[in-house]
Wavefront OBJ file of the C-alpha trace (Angstrom):
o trace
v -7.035 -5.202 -4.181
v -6.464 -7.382 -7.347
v -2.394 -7.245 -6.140
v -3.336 -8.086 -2.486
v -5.605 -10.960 -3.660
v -2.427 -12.163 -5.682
v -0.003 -12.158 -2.697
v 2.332 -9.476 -4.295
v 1.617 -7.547 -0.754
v 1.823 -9.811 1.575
v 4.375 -8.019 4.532
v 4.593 -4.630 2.630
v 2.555 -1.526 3.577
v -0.297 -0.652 1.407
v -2.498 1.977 1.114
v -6.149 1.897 -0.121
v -9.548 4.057 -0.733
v -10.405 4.645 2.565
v -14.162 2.892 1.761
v -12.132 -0.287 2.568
v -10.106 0.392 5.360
v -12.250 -1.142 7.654
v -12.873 -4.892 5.212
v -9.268 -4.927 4.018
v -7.548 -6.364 6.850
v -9.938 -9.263 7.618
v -9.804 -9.685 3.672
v -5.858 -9.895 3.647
v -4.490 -10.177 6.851
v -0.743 -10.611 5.826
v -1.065 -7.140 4.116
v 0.312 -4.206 6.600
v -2.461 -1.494 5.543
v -1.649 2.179 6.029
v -4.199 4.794 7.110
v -3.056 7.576 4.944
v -0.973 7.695 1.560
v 2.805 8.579 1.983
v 3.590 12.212 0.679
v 7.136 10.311 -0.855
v 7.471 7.203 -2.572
v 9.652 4.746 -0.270
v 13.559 5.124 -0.018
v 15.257 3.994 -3.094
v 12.143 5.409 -5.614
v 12.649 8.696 -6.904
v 9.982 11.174 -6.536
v 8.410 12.101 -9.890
v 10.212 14.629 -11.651
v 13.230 14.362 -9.922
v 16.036 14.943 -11.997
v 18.997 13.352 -9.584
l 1 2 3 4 5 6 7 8 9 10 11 12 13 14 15 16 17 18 19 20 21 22 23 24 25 26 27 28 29 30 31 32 33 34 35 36 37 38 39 40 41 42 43 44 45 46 47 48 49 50 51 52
């Protein structure tokens, strides 16, 4: 929450505990929130432990 507040979010996809799925939006509306965690990391991040 402390990098939504900042801005740092604002038009990326976020994740969050699912206690605030429902306040999260109305609290940062420019933040995209998703309703479950990726199993990768985004395109361009290696997963951990990858040795490529």
């Amino acid at each position: 929450m402390l990098f939504a507040a900042s801005g740092l979010l604002d038009d990326y996809w976020a994740t969050t505990h699912w206690a605030f799925l429902e306040c999260f939006p109305t609290l940062f509306p420019k933040v995209k929130v998703a309703d479950a965690a990726p199993q990768w990391p985004l395109v361009g991040v290696k997963p951990p432990g990858s040795k490529q």
